[in-house]
C-alpha positions in Angstrom: 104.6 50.0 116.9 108.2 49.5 115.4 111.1 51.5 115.9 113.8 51.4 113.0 117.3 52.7 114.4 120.4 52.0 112.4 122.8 51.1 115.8 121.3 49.1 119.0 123.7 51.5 120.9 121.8 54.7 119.1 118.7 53.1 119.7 119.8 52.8 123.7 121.4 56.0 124.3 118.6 58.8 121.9 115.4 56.7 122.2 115.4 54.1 124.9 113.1 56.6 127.1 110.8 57.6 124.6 110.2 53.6 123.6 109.4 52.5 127.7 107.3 55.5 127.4 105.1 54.4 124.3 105.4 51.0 126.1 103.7 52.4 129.3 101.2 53.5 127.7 100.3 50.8 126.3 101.8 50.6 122.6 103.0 47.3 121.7 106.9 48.1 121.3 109.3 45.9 118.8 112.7 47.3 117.3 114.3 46.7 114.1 118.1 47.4 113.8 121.5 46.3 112.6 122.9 43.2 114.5 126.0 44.3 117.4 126.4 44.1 121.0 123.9 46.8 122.3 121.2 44.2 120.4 121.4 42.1 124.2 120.4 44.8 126.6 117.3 45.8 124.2 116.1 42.3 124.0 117.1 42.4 128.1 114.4 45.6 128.5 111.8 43.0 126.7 111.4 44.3 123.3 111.9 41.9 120.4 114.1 42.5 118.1 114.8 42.5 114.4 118.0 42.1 112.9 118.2 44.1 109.5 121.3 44.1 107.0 122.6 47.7 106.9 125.9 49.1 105.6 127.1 52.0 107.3 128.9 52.8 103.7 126.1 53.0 101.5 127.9 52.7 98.9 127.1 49.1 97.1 123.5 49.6 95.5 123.2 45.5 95.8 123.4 46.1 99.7 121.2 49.0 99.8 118.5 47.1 97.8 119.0 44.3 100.5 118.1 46.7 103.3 114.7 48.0 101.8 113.9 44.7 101.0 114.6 43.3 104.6 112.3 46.3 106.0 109.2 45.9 103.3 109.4 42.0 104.2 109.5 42.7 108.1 106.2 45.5 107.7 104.5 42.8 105.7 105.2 40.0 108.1 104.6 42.0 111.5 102.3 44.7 110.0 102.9 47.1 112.6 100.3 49.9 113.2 103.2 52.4 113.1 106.9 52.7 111.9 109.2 55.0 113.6 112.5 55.6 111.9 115.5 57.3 113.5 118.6 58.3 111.5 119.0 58.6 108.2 118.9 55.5 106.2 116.1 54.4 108.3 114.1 57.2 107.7 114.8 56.8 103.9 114.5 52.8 103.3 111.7 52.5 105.8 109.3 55.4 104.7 110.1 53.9 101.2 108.9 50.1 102.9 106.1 51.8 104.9 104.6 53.0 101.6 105.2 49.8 99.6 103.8 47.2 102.7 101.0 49.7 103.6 102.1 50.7 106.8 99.0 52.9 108.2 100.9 55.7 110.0 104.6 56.6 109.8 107.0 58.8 112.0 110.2 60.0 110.4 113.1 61.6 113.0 115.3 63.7 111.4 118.2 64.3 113.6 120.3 65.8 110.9 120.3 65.9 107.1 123.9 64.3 106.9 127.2 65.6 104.7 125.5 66.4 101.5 123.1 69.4 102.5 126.3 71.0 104.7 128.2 71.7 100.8 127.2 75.2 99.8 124.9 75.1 96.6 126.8 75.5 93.3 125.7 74.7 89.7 123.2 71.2 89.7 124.6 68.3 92.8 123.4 65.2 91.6 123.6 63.7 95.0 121.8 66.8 96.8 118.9 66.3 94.1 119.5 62.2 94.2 119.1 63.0 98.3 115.6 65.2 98.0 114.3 62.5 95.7 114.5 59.6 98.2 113.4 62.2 101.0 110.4 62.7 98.9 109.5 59.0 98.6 109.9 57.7 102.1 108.4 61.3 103.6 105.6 61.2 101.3 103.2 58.7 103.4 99.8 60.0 103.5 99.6 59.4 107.4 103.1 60.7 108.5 104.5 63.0 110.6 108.5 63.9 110.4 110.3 65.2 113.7 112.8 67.4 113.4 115.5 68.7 116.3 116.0 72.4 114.9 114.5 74.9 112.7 117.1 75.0 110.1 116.6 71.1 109.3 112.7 71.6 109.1 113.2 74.7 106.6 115.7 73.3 104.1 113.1 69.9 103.4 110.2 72.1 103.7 111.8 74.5 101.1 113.0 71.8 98.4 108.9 70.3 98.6 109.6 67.6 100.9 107.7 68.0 103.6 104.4 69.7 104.2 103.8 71.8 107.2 101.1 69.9 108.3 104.1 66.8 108.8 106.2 68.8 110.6 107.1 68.9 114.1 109.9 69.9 116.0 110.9 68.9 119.4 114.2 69.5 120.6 116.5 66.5 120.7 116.5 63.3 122.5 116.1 64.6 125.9 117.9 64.1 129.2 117.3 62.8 132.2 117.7 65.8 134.9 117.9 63.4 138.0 121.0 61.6 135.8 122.4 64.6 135.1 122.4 67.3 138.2 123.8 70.2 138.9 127.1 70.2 140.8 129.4 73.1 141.6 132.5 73.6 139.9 135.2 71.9 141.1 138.4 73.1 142.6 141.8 73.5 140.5 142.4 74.6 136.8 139.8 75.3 134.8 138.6 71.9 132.0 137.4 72.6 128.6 135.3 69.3 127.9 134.7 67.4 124.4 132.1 64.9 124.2 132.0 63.2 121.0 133.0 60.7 118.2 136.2 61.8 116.8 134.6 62.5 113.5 136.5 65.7 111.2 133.4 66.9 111.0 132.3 67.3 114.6 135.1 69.9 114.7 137.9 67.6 116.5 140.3 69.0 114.5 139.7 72.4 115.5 139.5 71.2 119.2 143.0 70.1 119.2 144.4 72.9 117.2 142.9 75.6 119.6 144.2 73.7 122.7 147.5 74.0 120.9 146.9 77.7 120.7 145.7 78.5 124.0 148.8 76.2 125.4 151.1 78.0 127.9 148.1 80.4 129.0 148.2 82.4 132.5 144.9 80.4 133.2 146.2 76.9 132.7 143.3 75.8 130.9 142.7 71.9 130.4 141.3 71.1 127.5 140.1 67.4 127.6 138.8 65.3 124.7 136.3 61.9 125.7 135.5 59.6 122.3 137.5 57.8 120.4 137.4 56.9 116.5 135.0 55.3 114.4 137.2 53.6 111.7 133.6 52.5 110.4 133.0 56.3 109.1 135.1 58.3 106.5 135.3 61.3 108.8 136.7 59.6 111.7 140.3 60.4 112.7 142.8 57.5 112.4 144.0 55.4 115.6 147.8 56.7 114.4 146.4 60.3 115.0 144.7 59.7 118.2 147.7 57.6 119.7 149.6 61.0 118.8 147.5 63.2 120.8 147.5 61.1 123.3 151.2 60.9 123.3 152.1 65.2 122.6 149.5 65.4 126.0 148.2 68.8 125.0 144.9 67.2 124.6 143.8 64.6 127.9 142.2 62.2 125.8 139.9 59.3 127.6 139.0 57.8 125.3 135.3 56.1 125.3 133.2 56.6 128.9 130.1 55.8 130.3 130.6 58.6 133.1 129.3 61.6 130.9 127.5 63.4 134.1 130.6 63.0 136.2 133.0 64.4 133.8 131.0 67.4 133.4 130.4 67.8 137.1 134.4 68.1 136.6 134.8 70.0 134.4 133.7 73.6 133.6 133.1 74.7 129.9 131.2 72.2 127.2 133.0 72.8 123.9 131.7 71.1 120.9 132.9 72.8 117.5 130.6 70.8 114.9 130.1 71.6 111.6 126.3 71.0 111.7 124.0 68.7 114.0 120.2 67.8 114.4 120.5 69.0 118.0 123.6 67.6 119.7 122.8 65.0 123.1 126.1 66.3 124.7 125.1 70.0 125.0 121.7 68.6 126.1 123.6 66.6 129.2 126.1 69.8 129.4 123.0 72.3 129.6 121.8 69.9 132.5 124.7 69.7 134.3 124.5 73.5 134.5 128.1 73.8 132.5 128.6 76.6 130.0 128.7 75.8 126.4 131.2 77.1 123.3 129.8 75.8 120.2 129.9 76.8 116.7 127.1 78.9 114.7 125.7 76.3 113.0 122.3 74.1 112.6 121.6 72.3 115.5 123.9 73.6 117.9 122.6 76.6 118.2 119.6 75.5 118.5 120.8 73.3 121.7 121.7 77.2 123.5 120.8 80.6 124.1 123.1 82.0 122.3 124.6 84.9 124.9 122.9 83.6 127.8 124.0 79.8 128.1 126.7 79.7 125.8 129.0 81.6 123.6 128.8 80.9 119.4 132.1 80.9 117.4 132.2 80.4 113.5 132.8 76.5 112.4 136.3 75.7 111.5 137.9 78.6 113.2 140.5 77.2 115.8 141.3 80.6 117.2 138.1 81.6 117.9 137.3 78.4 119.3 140.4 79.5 121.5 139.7 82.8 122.4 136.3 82.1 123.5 137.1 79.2 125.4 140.0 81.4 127.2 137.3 83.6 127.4 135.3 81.4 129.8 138.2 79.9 131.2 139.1 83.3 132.6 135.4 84.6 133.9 134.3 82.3 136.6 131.2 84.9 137.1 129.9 84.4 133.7 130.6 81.0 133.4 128.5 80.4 136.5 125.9 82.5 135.2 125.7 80.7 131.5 125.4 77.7 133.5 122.8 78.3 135.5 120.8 79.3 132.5 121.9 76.0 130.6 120.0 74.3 133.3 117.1 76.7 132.9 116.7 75.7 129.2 117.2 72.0 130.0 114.6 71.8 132.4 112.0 73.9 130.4 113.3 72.6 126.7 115.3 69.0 127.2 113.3 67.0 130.1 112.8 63.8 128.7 109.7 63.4 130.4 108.3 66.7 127.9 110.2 64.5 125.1 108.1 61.3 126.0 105.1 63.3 126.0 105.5 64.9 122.8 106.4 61.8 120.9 103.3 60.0 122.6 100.8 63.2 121.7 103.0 62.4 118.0 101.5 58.7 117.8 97.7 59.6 118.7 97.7 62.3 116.1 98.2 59.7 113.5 96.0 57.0 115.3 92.9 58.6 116.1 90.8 56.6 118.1 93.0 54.0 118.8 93.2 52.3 122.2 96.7 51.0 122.8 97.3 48.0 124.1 100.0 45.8 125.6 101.8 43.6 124.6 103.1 39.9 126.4 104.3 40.9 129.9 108.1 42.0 129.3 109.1 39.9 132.5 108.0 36.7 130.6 
């Protein structure tokens, strides 16, 4: 089996787990992704790997050509048994390849549908309608099944005829690791308001920094801290000029990129992650786990990664001063923070293990290959 992932670091962080676990039991595992550094430590775990041109623009049609053709050329050449594509030009470009090189059974995640199903519908969007096309071509393989991380996501492409209900399947995000990410009690000291994120507009950084603003001077001398730093690659990211100012005002503790995710939660004591829409977000996953109180926004995908009430609070997207108010909220209710916690780690231990995530991806692959025996590969060691 192949996996297609646009970014080695992607590929490590969402579906390293579910890959050893396909690999265990006894699927032949390659990956296929753009070049970069993460490339290393997959090649390190003993897959082999495929370099594939990808633009993370999508904007030259020469360059987009390049990538299908780079995929159809590498399912011809390896014929794999079974593609699985993660994010969204993968999913698009390799369903389209899968078809084309005769690919016998294809697995589509959809872990959101991107910027151009977020604009409300008005009048005819020739890139909604462009979009729904291509879904319809690379989810349309007769032996397919597409994965989605919430409800919403599923009901939109089931809605516009893209996928059938016999395709669909939802599991719940990329899992986590509950032994990685414990429970700890809160710490000591003034209460931390935690962002975990790219600083992307559209993951509600924005609003993060203009509530801290308004909740500055309050009697519960609430941090609020911020841990990502900019993606000059995407059109949504912040600039370095803006971050370097945040850094500088010090309303926002920014930290920049870290490795440490569990230990910053086990420091901190709210999850805050304002996005304007998500497939099912990995940081409230890790929060949830880490028994930490969320404030999210009411959209697609995160609340699907809550119980809304019970594990976290909801607050409308782009709305600094309710993000504000609910955070000061939390900040100022240690009982009910404690309490949402504990039922975050409730829901990540019946919803998020990544041991039920491996399973379900692996019950996923013998739907589609009936009768087929895995087997292994060349010893990874060699």
């Amino acid at each position: 089996m192949l996996f297609v992932v646009n970014n080695p670091a992607f590929f490590l962080s969402h579906r390293l787990p579910v890959a050893l676990g396909a690999r265990e039991a006894g699927y032949d595992v390659h990956v296929a992704t753009m070049e970069g550094a993460a490339v290393t430590a997959i090649t390190a775990q003993g897959f082999p790997h495929y370099a594939i041109p990808m633009s993370r623009s999508g904007r030259n049609p020469i360059e987009e050509l390049q990538t299908l053709l780079a995929l159809w050329r590498l399912f011809r050449g390896l014929q794999p048994d079974l593609v699985h594509a993660v994010t969204i030009k993968p999913v698009l470009y390799g369903g389209i390849a899968a078809r084309l090189a005769g690919v016998r059974a294809y697995v589509a995640a959809v872990s959101g549908l991107g910027f151009i199903f977020m604009r409300k519908p008005g009048g005819f969007d020739f890139l909604r309608t462009a979009a729904t096309l291509l879904y319809k071509l690379a989810l349309g393989h007769r032996n397919s099944r597409v994965i989605f991380q919430n409800q919403s996501d599923r009901d939109v492409l089931m809605r516009a005829g893209v996928v059938k209900p016999r395709q669909a399947v939802l599991i719940r995000g990329s899992g986590v690791d509950l032994d990685v990410f414990p429970v700890q009690p809160e710490p000591e000291g003034p209460v931390r308001a935690l962002m975990v994120s790219r600083l992307l507009k559209d993951k509600g950084v924005m609003e993060f920094v203009q509530a801290a603003k308004l909740a500055a001077g309050d009697a519960t001398a609430l941090r609020w801290v911020l841990v990502g730093s900019p993606d000059p690659g995407n059109p949504a990211s912040i600039s370095d000029e803006e971050f370097a100012r945040w850094k500088q005002e010090g309303i926002v503790e920014c930290l920049g990129e870290r490795k440490d995710i569990a230990e910053l939660y086990a420091g901190a004591h709210i999850a805050v992650l304002p996005s304007y829409r998500e497939g099912l977000p990995k940081s409230l996953v890790e929060a949830a786990a880490c028994g930490r109180a969320v404030v999210t926004t009411d959209v697609p995908g995160c609340r699907d990664a809550i119980e809304p009430g019970v594990s976290g609070v909801l607050v409308p997207a782009r709305d600094a001063r309710a993000l504000a108010d609910a955070v000061l909220r939390l900040a100022g209710d240690a009982p009910l923070r404690k309490q949402m916690g504990a039922a975050g780690r409730a829901l990540a231990e019946t919803e998020f293990d990544i041991r039920k995530v491996v399973e379900a991806h692996l019950a996923v692959y013998a739907g589609l290959l009936p009768g087929v025996r895995p087997h292994a590969g060349s010893d990874p060691s060699v």
